[in-house]
N, C-alpha and C positions, 0 to 999 in steps of 0.2 A: 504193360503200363496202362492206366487208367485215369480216366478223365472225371473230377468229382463233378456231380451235380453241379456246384458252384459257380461252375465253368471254369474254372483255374485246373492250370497243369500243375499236375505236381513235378513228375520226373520226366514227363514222356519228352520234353525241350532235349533230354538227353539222347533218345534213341541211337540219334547218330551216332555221340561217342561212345555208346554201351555194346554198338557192333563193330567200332573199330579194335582191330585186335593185334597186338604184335604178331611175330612172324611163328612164336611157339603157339598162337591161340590163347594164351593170356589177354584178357578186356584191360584196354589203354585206362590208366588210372584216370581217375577225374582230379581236374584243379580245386584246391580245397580251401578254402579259409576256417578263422575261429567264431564261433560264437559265443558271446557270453553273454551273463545277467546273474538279475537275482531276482526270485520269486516272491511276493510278499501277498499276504491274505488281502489287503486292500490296501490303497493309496498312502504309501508316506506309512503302512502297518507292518507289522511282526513280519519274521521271516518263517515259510515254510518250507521247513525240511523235508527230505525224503522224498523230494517228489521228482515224477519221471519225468525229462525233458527230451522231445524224439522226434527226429525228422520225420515225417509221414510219410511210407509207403517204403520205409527201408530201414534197415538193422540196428543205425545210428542215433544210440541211444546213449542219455548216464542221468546221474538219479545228484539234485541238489543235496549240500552240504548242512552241516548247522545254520549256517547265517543266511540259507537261500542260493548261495551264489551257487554256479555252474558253468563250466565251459565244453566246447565243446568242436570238435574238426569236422566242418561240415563240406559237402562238396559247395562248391558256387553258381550252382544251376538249383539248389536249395528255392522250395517256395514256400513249403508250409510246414508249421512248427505245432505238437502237440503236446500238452501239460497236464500230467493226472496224476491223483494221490488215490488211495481207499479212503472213503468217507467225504473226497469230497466232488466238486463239480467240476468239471473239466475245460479247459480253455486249446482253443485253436487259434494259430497264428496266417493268415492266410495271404501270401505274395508280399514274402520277407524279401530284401534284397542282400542277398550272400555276394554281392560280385567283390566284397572286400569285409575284412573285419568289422563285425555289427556285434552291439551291445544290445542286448532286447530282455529289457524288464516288464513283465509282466506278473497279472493278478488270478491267485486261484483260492477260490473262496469254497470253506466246508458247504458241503451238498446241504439244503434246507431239508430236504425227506427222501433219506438213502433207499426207501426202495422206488422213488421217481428216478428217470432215465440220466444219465451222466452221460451224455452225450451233447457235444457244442452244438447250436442252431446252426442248418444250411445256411447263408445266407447271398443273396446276388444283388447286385448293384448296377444300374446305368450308367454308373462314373468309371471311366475307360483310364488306364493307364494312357500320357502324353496328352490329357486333353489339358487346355487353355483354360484359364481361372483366373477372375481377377475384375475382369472388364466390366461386367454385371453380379447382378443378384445370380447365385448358385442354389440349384435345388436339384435334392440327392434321392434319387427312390431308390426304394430298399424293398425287399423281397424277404420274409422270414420264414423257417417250415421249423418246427420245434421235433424234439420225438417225442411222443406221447402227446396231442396236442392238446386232447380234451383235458387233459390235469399237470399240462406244465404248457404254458402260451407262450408269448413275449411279453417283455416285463419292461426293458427299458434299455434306449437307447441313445448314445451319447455319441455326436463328431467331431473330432476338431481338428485343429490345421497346424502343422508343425511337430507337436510333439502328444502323443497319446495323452490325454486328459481322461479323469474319471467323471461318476455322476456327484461329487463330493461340490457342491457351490462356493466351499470354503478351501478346502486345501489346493483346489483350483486355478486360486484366484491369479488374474495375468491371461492365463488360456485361452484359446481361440475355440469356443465351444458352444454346440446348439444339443442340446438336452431333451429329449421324450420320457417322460419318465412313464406313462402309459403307452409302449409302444401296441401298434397294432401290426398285426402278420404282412400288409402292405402298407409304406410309412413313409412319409418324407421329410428329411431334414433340409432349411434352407438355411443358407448363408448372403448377410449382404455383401453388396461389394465391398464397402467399408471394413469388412474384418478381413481383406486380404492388404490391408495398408502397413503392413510391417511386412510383409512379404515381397520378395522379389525373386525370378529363377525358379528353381527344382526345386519342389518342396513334397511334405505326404499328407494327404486326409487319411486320418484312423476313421476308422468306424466301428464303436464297440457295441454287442445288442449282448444282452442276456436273454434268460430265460425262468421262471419263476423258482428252479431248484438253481440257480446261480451259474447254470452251463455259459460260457462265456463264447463269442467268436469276435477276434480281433483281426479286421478286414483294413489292405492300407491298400493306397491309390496313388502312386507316384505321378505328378502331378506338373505345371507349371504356370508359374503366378505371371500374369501381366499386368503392370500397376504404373501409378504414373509415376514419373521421374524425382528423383528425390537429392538433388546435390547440392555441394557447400561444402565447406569446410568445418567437419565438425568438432566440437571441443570434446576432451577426454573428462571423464563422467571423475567427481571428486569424492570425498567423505564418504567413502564406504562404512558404514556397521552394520555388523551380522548379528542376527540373534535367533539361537537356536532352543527349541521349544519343544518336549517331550511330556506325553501324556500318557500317566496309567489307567485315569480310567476316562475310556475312549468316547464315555458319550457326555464328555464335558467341555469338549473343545472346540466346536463349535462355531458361537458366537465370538471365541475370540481372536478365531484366524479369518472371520470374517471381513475384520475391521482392520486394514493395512497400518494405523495409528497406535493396536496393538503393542508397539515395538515402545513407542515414547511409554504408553502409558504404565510397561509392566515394572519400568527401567524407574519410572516416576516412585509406584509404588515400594521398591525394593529401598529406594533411597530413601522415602518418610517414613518407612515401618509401620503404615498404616496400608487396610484398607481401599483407602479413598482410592488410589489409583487403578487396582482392579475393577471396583465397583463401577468405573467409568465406562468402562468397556461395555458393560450393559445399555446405558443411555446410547455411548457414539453407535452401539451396532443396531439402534431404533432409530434413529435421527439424523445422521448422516447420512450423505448419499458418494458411499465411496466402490472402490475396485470392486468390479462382479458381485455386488450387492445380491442376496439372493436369499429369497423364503425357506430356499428347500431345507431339511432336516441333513444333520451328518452322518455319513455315513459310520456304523458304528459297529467296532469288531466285539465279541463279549470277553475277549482278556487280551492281554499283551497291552501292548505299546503303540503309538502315532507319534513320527519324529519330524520336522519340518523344521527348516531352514529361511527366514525374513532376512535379506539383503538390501538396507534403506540406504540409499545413495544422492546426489544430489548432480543437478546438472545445468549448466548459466545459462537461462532461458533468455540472455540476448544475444547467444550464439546461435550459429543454423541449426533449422529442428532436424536431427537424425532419421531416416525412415524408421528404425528399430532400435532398441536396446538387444545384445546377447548377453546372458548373465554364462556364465563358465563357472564348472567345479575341476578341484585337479584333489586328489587323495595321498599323491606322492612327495607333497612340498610342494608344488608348481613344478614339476619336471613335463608330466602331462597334464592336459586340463580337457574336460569332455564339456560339451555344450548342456545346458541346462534346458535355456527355453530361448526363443525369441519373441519378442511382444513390440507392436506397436508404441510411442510413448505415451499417448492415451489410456493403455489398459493398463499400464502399473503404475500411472499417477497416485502417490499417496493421499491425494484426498480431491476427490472429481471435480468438486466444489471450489476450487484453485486452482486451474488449468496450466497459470502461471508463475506458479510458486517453485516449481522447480525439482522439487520433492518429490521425492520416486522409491518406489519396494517393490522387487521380485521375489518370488515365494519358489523352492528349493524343494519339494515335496519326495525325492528318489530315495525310494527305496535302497539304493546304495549307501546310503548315510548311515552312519555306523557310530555306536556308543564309544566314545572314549577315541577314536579314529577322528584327527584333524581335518576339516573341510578348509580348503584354499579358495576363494572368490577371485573374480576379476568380471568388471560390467565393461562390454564395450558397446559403442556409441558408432550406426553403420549409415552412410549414404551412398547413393551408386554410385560417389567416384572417391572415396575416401572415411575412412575409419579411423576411431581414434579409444585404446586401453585408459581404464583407471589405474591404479595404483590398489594392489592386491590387496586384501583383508584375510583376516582366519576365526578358523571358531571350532572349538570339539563339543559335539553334543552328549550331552546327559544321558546316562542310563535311566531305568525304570527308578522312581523313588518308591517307597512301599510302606504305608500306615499300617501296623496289624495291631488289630485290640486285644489286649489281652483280659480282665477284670474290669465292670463285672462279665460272666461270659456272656455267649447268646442264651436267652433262655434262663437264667438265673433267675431265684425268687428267695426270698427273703432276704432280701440284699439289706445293707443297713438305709437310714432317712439322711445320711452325711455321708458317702461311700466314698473309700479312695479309688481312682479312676488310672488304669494302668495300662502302657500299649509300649510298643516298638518301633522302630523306624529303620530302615537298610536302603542301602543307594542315595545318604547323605553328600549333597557337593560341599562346597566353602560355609554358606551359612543354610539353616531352615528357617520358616514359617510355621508353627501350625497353633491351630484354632479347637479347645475341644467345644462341643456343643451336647449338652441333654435340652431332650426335646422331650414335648407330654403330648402326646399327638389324638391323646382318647377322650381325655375330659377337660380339653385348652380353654376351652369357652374365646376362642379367638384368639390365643395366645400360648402359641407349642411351645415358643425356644426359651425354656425354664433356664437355660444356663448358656453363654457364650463367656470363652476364657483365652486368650492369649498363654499358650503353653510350651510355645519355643526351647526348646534348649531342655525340656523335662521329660522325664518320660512317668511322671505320676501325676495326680494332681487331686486333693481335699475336694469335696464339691461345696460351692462359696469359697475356697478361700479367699480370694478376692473381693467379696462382699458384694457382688454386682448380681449375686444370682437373684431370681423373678421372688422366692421367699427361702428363708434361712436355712430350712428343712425341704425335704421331698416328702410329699403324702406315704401315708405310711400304707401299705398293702393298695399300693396303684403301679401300674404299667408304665415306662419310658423308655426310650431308647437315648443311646450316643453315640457320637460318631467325633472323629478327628477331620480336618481340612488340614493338606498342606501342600508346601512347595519348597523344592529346594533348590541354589541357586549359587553360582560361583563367584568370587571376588569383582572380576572385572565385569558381573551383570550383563553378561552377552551369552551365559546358556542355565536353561531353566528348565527344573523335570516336577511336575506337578502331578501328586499321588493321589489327589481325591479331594473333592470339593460338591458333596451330598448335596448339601441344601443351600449353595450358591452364598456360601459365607465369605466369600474372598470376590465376589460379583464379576465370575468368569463367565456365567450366562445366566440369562434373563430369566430363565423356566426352570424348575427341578430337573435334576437328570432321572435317568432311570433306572442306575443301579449304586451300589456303594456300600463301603465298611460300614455296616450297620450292627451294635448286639441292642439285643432287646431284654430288657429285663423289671421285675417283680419286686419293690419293695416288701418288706415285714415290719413289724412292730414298731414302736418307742423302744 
């Protein structure tokens, strides 16, 4: 046995029983539990398959399915968990607690430059398993050693309290989390006392560090919270609605899981068939000052999917205030239900700016969420001497939706000055949105979007028919491009899967994204 660097055991806590031996010389089996998860390239993203999930320093291995998931019979002296695929960057789990069946989702991100090292950062920490937390300000040092360090350093590093949070300030939102996004090789995160105010008891600090090819180590610290007393009689949380929200292309979502008001407004838009309601989201996510507000950029995969789950609720602010909310998922109908998050009622206030409104949204971000697989809710409302359930809600999330252009193609030149404009759509729910747009991006003179058309329900469209286009023709031997926006969405407007939105025509965020169904092509003659 062997003692990593880190200072964590891994198996050596077992010695004892690994020399105890029945009366043949057979080694006394070890007590075992399961572990499970699912693997996903990033927060609330895609699942990856094929990947190896393995006790460290022992044989105890099996390899993720299609959807990510994995189980796994681990012994219960178990501490550290390791996660590798070819091609990409590898993650370590370090001082898991196996003393009973443990779910552990975790994130393993394609290597940035396969021949930089895939090896997870050393990493050591002054925060002691059973230390006291609560009473003051908390500050974490951190210790990082990378491999290779002259061309892969530390990159960035994220803590939080309760449940593993990423560096994502949006899909976040809720989390008890202090963010480095320039980590340096010795680092400290602080916490005030005030973010252990939803907390009471036993609880874990994650500490996640990368490193610039995305090697990952996920460091926990079992912990416990001393806070001040919080009792009353609290009332049960009322008007649950869920709203579930899938994105294909993942670097447009953004600004609108930033803004917990999201939910009224997508719900707003779906109902006027306009527009206007989307477009809002850009204004409240500059001008409000709501839940984990935050500059940072999204984190953004280059294909697949981002699924998340808004659970807006409401709670009688002249009843006693609860220490926390816990939001619960159950996948089975409500047979079982797994904890989601807990949060203070500060940090899921739907809008900061109301303290007393009453209005509240926790965000569902697990990787376990699943296309077409029903999500069960239930928010409970905790003090230290009494707890109080809502009344359940559900919601099935949307698969991927998918724009593909068909004519003109990419690249096409002598296209006609009137062209008919022709595309696809798959992973339709109840109704669609979409928008086509030609744009002149070479000779606009200040004015690209030659054409925006409401094209719902079609999959051709005349360019002008509508008559709204910038002039009745396209130049003849000039350059354009076009693209589609859309979104689709089910009867009862509580799940929504949005396939692309280029150039912010549906005003999901404020700035151009960076990628998207784009063809380019070349008019000809009269």
């Amino acid at each position: 046995m062997s003692i990593r660097s880190s200072g964590f055991l891994l198996l050596a806590a077992s010695a004892g029983l690994l020399a105890a031996c029945n009366q043949g010389g057979t080694p006394a089996p070890l007590p075992s539990t399961t572990l499970s998860g699912v693997i996903s390239s990033q927060r609330a993203g895609e699942a990856v398959a094929g990947a190896t999930v393995s006790v460290e320093g022992s044989s105890v291995t099996t390899t993720t399915d299609a959807s990510g998931h994995y189980t796994l019979s681990v012994p219960t002296i178990t501490k550290n968990v390791v996660i590798s695929k070819a091609d990409y960057a590898s993650t370590r789990v370090e001082n898991v607690d196996a003393s009973a069946p443990l779910v552990l989702d975790e994130v393993l991100r394609p290597s940035f430059d396969p021949a930089l090292p895939t090896t997870p950062p050393t990493v050591t920490t002054d925060l002691q398993d059973g230390a006291v937390v609560g009473g003051s300000d908390l500050s974490i040092k951190v210790d990082t050693v990378t491999a290779s360090p002259d061309l892969n350093g530390t990159a960035t590093g994220i803590a939080s309290v309760g449940v593993d949070a990423g560096s994502s300030g949006y899909l976040n939102a809720g989390r008890t989390r202090v963010l480095l996004q320039a980590l340096k090789s010795s680092d400290t995160f602080t916490f005030k006392a005030s973010d252990f105010a939803g907390f009471s008891g036993n609880t874990d600090i994650h500490l996640d560090i990368y490193d610039h090819n995305g090697n990952r180590t996920h460091l926990i610290r079992h912990v416990k919270v001393s806070s001040a007393a919080v009792a009353g009689a609290v009332v049960a949380p009322t008007g649950l609605t869920p709203l579930a929200i899938t994105f294909a292309d993942t670097h447009t979502y953004g600004p609108l899981v930033s803004t917990p008001q999201s939910s009224d407004l997508i719900r707003q838009w779906a109902k006027t068939g306009s527009t206007a309601g989307l477009k809002a989201l850009a204004a409240r996510a500059g001008s409000v000052s709501v839940l984990n507000s935050s500059s940072l950029t999204p984190q953004a995969a280059s294909a697949g999917t981002v699924t998340w789950v808004d659970v807006n609720f409401k709670y009688d602010p002249a009843a006693p205030a609860p220490r926390s909310f816990e939001l619960y998922r159950s996948q089975d109908g409500g047979a079982t239900y797994t904890k989601v998050l807990t949060a203070a009622p500060t940090k899921v206030l739907k809008d900061a700016t109301k303290p007393t409104s009453g209005l509240y949204v926790m965000r569902d971000n697990s990787s376990q969420l699943t296309a077409g697989v029903q999500a069960t809710y239930k928010v409970r409302a905790v003090s230290d001497s009494a707890s109080q359930d809502s009344a359940t809600t559900s919601v099935t999330p949307l698969g991927r939706y998918t724009l593909t252009l068909g004519a003109p193609a990419q690249g096409a030149t002598g296209v006609e000055t009137q062209p008919i404009f022709r595309w696809k759509t798959s992973g339709a729910s109840d109704k669609e949105a979409v928008l086509l747009l030609i744009l002149d991006r070479t000779q606009a003179e200040g004015k690209p979007l030659q054409w925006q058309s409401d094209v719902s329900g079609a999959t051709s469209a005349i360019y002008n028919s509508d008559g709204a286009a910038l002039t009745p023709y396209l130049q003849p031997f000039h350059a354009y491009d076009w693209q589609l926006a859309g979104v689709t969405y089910n009867t009862a407007e509580t799940a929504f899967s949005i396939g692309a939105d280029f150039f912010n025509s549906l005003g999901i965020t404020a700035n151009p994204v960076e990628s998207g169904p784009v063809n380019e092509f070349v008019t000809g003659g009269y």
